[in-house]
KOLGU-4560 file (N, C-alpha, C; in nm, 3 decimals, padded with zeros to 5 digits):
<recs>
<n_xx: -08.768 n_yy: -07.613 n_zz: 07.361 ca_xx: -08.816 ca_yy: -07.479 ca_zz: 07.381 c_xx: -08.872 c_yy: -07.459 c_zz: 07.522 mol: A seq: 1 type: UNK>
<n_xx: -08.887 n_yy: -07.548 n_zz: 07.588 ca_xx: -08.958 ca_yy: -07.536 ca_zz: 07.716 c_xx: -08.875 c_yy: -07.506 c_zz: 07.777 mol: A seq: 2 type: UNK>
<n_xx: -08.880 n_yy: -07.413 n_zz: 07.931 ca_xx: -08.796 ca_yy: -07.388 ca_zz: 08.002 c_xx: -08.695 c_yy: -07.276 c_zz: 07.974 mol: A seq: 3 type: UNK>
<n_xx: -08.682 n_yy: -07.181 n_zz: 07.830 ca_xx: -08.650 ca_yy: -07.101 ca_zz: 07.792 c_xx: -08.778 c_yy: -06.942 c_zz: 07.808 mol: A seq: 4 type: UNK>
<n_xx: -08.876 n_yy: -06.939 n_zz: 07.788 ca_xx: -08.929 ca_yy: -06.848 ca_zz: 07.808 c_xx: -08.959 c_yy: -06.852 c_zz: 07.986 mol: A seq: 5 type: UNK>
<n_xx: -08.956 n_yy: -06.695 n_zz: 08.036 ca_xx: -09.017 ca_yy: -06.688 ca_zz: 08.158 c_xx: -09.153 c_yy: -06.733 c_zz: 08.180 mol: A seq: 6 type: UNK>
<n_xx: -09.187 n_yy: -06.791 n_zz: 08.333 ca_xx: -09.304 ca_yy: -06.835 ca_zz: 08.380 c_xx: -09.362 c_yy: -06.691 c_zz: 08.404 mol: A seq: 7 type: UNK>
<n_xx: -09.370 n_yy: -06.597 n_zz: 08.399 ca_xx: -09.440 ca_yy: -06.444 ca_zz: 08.443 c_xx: -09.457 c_yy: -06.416 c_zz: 08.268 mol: A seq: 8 type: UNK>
<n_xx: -09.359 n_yy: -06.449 n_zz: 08.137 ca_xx: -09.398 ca_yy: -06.417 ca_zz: 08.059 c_xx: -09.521 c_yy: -06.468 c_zz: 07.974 mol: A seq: 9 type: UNK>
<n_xx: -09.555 n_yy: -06.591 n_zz: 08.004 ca_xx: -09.601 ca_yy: -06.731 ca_zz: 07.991 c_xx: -09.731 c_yy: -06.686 c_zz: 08.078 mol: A seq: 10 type: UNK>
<n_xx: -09.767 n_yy: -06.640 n_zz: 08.155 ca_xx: -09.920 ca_yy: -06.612 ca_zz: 08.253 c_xx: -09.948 c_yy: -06.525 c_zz: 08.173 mol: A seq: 11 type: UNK>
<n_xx: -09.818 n_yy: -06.425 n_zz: 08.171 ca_xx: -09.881 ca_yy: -06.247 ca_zz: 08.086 c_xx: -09.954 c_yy: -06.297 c_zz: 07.963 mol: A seq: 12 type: UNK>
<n_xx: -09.850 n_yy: -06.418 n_zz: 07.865 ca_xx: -09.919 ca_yy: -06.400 ca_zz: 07.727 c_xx: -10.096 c_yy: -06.501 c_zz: 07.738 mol: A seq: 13 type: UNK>
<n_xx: -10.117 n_yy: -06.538 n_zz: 07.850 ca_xx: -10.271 ca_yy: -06.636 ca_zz: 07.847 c_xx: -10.299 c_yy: -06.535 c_zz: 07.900 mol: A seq: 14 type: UNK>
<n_xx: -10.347 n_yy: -06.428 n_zz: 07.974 ca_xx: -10.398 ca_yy: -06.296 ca_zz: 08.032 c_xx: -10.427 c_yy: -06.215 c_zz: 07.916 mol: A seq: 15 type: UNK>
<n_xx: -10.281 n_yy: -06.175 n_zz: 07.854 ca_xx: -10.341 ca_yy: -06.132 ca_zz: 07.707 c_xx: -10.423 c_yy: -06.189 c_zz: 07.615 mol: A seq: 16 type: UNK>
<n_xx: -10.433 n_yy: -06.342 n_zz: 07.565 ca_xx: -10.508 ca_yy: -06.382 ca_zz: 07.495 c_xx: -10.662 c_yy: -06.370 c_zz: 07.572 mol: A seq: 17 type: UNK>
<n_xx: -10.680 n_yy: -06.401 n_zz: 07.697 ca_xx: -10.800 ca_yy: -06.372 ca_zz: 07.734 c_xx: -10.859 c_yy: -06.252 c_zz: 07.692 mol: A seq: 18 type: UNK>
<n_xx: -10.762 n_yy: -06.161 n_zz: 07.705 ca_xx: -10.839 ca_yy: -06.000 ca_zz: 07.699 c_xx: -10.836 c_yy: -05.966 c_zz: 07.546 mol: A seq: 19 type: UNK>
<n_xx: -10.785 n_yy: -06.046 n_zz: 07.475 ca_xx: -10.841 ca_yy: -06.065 ca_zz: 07.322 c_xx: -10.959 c_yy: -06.116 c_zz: 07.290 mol: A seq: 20 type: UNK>
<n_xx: -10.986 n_yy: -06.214 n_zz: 07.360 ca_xx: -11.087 ca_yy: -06.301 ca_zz: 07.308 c_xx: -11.205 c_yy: -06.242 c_zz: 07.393 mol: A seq: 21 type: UNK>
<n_xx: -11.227 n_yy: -06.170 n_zz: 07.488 ca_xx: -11.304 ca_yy: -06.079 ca_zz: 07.511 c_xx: -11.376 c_yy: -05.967 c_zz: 07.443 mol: A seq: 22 type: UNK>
<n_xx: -11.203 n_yy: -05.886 n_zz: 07.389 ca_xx: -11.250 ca_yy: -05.805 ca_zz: 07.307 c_xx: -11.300 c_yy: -05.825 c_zz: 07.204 mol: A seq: 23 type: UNK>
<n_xx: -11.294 n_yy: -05.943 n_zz: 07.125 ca_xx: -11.348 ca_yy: -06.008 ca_zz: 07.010 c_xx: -11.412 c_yy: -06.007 c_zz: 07.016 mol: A seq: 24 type: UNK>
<n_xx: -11.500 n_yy: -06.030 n_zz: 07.136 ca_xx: -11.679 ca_yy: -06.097 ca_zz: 07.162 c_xx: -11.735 c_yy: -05.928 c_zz: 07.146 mol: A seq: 25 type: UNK>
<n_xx: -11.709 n_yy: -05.808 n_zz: 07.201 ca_xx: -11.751 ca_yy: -05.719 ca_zz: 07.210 c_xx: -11.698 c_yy: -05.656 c_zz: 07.113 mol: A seq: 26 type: UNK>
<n_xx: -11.649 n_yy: -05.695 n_zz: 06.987 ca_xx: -11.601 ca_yy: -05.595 ca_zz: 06.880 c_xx: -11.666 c_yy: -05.685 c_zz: 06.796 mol: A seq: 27 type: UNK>
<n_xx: -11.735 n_yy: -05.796 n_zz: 06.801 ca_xx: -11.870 ca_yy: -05.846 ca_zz: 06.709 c_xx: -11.979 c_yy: -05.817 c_zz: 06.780 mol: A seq: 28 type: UNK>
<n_xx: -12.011 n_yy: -05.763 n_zz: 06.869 ca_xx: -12.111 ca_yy: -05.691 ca_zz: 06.935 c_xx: -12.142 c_yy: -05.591 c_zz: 06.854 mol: A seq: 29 type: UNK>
<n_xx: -12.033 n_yy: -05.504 n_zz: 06.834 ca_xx: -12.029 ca_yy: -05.359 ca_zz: 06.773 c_xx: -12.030 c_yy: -05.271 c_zz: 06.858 mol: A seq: 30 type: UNK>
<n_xx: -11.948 n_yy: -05.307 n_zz: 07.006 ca_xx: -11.952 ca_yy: -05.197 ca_zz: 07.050 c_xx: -11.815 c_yy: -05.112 c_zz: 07.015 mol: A seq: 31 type: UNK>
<n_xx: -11.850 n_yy: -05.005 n_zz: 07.040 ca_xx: -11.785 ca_yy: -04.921 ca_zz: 06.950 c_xx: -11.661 c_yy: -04.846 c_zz: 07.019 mol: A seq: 32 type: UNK>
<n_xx: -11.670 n_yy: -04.865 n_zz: 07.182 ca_xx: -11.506 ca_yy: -04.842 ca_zz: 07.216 c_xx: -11.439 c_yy: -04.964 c_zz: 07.233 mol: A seq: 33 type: UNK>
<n_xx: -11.481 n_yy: -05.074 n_zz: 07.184 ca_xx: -11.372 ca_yy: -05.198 ca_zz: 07.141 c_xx: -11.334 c_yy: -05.172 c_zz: 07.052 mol: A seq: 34 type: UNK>
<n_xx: -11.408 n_yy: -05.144 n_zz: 06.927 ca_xx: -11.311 ca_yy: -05.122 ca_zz: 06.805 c_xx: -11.256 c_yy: -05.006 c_zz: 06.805 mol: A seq: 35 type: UNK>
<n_xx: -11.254 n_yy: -04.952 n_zz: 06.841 ca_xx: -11.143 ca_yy: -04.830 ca_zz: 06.897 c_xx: -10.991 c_yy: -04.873 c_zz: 06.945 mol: A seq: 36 type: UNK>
<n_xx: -11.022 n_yy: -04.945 n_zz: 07.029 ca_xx: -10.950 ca_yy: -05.029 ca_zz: 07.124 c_xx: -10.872 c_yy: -05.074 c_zz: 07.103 mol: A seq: 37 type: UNK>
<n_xx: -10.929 n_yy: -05.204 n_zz: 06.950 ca_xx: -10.889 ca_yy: -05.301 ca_zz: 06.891 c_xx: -10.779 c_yy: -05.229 c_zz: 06.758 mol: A seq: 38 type: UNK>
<n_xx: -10.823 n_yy: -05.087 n_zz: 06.757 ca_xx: -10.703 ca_yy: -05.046 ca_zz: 06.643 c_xx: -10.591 c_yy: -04.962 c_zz: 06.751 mol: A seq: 39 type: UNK>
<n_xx: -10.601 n_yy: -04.939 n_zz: 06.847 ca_xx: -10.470 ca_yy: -04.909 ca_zz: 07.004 c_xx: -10.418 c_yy: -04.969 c_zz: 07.018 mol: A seq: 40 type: UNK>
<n_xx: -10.463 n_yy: -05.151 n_zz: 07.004 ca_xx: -10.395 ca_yy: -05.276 ca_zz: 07.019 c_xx: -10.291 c_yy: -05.298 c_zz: 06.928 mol: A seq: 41 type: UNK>
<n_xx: -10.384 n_yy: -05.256 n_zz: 06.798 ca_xx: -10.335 ca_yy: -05.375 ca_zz: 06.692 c_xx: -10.194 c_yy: -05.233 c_zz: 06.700 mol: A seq: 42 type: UNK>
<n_xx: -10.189 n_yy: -05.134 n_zz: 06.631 ca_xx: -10.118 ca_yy: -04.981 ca_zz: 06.672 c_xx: -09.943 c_yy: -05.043 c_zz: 06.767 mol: A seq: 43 type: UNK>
<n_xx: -10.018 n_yy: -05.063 n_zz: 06.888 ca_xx: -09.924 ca_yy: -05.076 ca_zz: 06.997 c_xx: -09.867 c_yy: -05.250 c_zz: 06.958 mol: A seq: 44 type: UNK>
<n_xx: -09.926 n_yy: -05.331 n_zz: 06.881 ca_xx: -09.852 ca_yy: -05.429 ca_zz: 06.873 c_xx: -09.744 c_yy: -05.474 c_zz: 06.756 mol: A seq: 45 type: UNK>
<n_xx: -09.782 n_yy: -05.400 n_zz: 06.684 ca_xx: -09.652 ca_yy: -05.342 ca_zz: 06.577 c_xx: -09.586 c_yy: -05.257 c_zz: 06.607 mol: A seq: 46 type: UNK>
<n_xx: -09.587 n_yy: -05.146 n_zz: 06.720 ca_xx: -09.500 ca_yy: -05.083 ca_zz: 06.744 c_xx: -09.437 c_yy: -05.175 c_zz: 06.871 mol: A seq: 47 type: UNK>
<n_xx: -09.456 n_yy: -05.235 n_zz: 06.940 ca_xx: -09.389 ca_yy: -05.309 ca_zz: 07.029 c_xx: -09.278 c_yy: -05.402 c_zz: 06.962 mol: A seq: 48 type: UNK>
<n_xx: -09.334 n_yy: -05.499 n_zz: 06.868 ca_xx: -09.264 ca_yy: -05.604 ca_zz: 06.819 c_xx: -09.133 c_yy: -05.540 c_zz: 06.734 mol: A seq: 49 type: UNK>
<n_xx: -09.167 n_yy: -05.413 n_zz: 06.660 ca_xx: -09.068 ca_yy: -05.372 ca_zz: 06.593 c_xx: -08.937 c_yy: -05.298 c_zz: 06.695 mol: A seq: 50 type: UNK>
<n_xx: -08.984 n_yy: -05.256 n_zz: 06.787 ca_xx: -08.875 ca_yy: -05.238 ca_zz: 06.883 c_xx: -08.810 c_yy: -05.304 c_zz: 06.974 mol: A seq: 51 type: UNK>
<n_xx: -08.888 n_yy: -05.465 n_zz: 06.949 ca_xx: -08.877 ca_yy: -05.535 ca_zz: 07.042 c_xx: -08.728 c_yy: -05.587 c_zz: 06.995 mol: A seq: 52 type: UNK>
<n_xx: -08.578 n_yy: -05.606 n_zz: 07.082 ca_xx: -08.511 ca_yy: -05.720 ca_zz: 07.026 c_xx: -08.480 c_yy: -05.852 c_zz: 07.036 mol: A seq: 53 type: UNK>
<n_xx: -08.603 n_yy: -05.870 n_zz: 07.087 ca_xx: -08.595 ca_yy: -06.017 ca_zz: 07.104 c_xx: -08.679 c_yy: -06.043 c_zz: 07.002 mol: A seq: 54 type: UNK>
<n_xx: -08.771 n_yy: -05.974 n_zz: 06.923 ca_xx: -08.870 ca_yy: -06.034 ca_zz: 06.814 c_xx: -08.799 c_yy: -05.967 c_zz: 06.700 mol: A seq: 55 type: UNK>
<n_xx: -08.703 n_yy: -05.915 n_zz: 06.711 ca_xx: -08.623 ca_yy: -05.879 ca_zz: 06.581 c_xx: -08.464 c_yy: -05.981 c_zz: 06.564 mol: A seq: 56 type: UNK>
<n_xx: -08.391 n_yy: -06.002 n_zz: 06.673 ca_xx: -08.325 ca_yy: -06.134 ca_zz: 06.693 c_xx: -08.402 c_yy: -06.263 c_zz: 06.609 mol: A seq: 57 type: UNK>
<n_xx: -08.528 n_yy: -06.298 n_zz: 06.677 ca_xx: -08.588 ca_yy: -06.410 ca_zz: 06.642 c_xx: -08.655 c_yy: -06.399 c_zz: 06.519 mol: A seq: 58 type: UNK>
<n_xx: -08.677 n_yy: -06.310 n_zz: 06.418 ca_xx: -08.663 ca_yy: -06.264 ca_zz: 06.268 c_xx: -08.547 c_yy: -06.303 c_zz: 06.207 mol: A seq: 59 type: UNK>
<n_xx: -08.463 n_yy: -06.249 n_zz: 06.275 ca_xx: -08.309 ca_yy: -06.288 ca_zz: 06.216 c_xx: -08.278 c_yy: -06.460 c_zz: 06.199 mol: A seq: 60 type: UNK>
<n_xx: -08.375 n_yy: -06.568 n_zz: 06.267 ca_xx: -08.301 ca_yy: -06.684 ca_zz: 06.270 c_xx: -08.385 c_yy: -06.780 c_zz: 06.185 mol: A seq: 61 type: UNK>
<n_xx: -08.550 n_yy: -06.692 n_zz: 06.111 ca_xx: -08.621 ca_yy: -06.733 ca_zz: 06.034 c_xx: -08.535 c_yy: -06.816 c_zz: 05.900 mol: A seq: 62 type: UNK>
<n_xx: -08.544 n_yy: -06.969 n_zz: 05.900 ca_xx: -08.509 ca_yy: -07.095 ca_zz: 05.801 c_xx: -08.439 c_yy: -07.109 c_zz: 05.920 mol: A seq: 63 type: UNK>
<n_xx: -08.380 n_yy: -07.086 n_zz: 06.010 ca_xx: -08.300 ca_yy: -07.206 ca_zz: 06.090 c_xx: -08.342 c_yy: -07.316 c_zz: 06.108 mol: A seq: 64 type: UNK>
<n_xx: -08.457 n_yy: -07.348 n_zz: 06.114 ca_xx: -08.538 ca_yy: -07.452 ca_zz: 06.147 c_xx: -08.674 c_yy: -07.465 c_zz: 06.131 mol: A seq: 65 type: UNK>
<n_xx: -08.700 n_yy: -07.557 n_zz: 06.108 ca_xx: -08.844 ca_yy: -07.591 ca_zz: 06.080 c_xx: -08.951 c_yy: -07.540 c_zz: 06.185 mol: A seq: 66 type: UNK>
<n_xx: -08.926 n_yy: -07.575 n_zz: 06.308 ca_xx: -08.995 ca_yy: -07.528 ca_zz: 06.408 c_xx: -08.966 c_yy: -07.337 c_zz: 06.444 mol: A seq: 67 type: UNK>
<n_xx: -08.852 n_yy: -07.346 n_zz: 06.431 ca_xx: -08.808 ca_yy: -07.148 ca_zz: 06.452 c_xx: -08.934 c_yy: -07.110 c_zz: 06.343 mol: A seq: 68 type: UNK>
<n_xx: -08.898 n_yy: -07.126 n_zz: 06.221 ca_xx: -08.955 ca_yy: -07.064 ca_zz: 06.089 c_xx: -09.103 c_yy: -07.062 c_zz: 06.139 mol: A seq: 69 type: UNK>
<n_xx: -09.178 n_yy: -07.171 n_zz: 06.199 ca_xx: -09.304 ca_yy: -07.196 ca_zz: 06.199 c_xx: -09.341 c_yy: -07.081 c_zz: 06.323 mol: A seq: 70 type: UNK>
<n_xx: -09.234 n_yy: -07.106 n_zz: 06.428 ca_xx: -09.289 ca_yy: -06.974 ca_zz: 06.549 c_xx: -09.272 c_yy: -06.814 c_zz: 06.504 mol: A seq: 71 type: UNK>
<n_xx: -09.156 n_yy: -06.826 n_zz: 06.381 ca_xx: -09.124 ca_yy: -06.661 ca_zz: 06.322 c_xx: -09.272 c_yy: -06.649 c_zz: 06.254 mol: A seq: 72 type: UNK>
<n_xx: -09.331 n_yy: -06.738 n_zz: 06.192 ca_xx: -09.469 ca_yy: -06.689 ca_zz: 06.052 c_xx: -09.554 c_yy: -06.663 c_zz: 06.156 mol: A seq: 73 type: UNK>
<n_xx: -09.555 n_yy: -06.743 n_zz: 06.243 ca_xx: -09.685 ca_yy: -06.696 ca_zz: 06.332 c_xx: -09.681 c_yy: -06.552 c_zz: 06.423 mol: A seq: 74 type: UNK>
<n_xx: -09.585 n_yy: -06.535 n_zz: 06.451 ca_xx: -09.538 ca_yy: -06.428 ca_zz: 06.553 c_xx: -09.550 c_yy: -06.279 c_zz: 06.444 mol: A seq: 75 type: UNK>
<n_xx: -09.465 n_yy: -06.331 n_zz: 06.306 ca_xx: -09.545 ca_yy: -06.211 ca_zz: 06.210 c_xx: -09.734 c_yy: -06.188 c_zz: 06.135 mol: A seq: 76 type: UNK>
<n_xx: -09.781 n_yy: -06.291 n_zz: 06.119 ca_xx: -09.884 ca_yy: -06.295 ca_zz: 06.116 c_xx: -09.975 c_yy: -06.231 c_zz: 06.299 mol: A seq: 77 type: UNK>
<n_xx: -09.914 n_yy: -06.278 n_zz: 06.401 ca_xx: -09.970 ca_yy: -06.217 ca_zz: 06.525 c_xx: -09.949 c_yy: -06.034 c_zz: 06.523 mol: A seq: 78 type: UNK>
<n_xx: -09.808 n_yy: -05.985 n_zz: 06.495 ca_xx: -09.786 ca_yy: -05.911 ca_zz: 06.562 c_xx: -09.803 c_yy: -05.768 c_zz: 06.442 mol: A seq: 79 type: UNK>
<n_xx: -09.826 n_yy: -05.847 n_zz: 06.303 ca_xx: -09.774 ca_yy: -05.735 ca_zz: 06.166 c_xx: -09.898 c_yy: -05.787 c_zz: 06.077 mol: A seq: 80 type: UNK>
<n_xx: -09.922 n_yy: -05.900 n_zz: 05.996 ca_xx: -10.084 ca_yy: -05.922 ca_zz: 05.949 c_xx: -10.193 c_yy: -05.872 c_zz: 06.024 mol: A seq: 81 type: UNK>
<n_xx: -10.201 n_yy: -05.974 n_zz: 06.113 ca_xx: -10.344 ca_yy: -05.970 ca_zz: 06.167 c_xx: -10.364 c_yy: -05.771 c_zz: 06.218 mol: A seq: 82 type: UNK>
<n_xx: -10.279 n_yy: -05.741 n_zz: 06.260 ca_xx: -10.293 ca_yy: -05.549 ca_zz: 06.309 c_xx: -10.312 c_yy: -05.463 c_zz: 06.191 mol: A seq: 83 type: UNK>
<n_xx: -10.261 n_yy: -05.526 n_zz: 06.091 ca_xx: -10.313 ca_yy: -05.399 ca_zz: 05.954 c_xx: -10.402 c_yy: -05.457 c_zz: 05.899 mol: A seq: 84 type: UNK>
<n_xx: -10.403 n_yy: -05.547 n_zz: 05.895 ca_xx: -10.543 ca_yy: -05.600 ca_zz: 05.838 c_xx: -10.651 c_yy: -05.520 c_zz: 05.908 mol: A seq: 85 type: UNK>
<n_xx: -10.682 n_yy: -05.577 n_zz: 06.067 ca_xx: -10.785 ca_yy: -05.486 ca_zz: 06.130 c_xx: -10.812 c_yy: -05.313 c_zz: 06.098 mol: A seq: 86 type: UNK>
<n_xx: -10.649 n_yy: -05.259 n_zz: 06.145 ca_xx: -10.637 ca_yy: -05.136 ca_zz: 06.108 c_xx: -10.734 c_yy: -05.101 c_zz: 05.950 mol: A seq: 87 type: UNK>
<n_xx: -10.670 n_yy: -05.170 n_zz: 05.882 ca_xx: -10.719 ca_yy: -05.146 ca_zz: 05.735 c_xx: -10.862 c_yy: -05.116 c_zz: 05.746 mol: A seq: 88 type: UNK>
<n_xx: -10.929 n_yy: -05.278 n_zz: 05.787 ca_xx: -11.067 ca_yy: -05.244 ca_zz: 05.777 c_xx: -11.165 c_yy: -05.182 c_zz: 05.840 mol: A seq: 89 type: UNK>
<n_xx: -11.098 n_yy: -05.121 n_zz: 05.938 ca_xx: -11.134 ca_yy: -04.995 ca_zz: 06.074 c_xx: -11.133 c_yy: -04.872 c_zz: 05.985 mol: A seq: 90 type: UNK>
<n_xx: -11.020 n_yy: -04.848 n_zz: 05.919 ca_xx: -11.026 ca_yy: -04.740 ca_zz: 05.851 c_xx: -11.142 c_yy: -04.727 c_zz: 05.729 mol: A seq: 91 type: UNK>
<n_xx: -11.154 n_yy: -04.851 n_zz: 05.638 ca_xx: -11.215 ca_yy: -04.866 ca_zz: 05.553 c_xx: -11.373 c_yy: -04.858 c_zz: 05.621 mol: A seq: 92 type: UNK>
<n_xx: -11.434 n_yy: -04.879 n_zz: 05.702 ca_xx: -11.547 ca_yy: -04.888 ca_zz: 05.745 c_xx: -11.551 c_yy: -04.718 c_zz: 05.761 mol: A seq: 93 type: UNK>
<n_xx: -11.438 n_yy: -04.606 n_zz: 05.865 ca_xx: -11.473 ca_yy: -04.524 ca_zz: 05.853 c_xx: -11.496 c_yy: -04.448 c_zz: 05.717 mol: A seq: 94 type: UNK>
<n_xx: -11.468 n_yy: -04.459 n_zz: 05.657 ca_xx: -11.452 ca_yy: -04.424 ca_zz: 05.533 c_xx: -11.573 c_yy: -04.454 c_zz: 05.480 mol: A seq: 95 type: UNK>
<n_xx: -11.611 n_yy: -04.530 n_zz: 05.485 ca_xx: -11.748 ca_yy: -04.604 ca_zz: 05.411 c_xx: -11.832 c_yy: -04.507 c_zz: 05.460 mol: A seq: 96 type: UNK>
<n_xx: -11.862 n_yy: -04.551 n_zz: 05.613 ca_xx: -11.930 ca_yy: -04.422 ca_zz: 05.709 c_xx: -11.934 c_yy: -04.281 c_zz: 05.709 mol: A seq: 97 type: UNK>
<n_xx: -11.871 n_yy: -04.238 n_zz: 05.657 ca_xx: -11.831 ca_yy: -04.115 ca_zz: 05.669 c_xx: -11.938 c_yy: -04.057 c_zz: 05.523 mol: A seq: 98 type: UNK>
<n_xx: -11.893 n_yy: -04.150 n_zz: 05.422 ca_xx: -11.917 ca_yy: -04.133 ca_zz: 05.261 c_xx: -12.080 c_yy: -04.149 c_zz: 05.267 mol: A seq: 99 type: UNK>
<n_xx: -12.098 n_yy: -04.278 n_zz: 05.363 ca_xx: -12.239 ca_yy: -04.255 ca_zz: 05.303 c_xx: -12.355 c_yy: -04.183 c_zz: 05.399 mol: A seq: 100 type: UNK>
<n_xx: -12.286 n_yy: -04.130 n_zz: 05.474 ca_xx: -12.322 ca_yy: -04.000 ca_zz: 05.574 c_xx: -12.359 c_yy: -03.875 c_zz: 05.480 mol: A seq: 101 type: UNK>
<n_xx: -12.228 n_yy: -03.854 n_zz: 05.408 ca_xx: -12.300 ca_yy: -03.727 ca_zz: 05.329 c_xx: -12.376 c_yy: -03.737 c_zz: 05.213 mol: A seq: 102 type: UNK>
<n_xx: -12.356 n_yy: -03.927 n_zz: 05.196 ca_xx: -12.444 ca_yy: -03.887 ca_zz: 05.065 c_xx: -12.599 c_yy: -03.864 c_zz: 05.109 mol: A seq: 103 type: UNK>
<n_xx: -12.643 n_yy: -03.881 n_zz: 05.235 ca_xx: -12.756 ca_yy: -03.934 ca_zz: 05.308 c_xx: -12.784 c_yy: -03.802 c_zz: 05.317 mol: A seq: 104 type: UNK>
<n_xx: -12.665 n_yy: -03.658 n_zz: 05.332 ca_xx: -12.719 ca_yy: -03.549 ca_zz: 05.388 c_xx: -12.756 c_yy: -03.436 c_zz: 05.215 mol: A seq: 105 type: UNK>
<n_xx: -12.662 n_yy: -03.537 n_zz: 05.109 ca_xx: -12.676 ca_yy: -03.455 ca_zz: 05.010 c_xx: -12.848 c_yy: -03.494 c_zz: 04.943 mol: A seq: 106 type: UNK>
<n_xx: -12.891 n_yy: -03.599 n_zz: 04.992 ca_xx: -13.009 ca_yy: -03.617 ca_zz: 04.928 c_xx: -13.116 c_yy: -03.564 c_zz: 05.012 mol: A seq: 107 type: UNK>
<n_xx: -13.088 n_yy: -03.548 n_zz: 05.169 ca_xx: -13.197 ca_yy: -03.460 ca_zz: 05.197 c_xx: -13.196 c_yy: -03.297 c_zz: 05.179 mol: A seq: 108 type: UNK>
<n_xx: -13.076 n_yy: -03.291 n_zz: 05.155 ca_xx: -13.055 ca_yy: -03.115 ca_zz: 05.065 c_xx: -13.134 c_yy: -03.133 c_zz: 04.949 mol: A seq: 109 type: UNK>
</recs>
């Protein structure tokens, strides 16, 4: 596998993980335009991968191999789990928020 991906693609994806693991630190902070952020990400990284054809090719070759299969689970867990999951519980928090906002306003009525 070495020597098949680009060296510019290979800097981009440790640049990206940095600016993940950043945002991580500040989306357990609670600040609140990370998690914003963090559902733009997760958003734009399922819409990337699904248009992508090189990550829809490399879907296609999932059981070829032990090692393919192992880079396809992770690449779906990166690019399709882990983003709705977040999504999910971004939404679910607003939701929570939202709910117990009015119940807060129906009891001071």
């Amino acid at each position: 596998m070495l020597g098949t991906v680009p060296s510019l693609l290979s800097v981009s994806t440790y640049v990206v993980v940095l600016v993940l693991l950043i945002l991580s630190y500040l989306i357990e902070r609670g600040i609140t335009w990370a998690l914003n952020l963090g559902v733009i990400l997760g958003i734009m990284a399922i819409l990337s991968s699904s248009l992508s054809q090189a990550h829809l090719q490399a879907l296609s070759q999932l059981g070829s191999s032990p090692s393919i299969t192992l880079l396809d689970i992770l690449m779906v867990m990166g690019f399709y789990v882990f983003p709705i999951a977040y999504i999910s519980l971004w939404v679910k928090d607003r939701v929570f928020r939202r709910s117990r906002g009015m119940l807060e306003q129906a009891k001071k009525d």
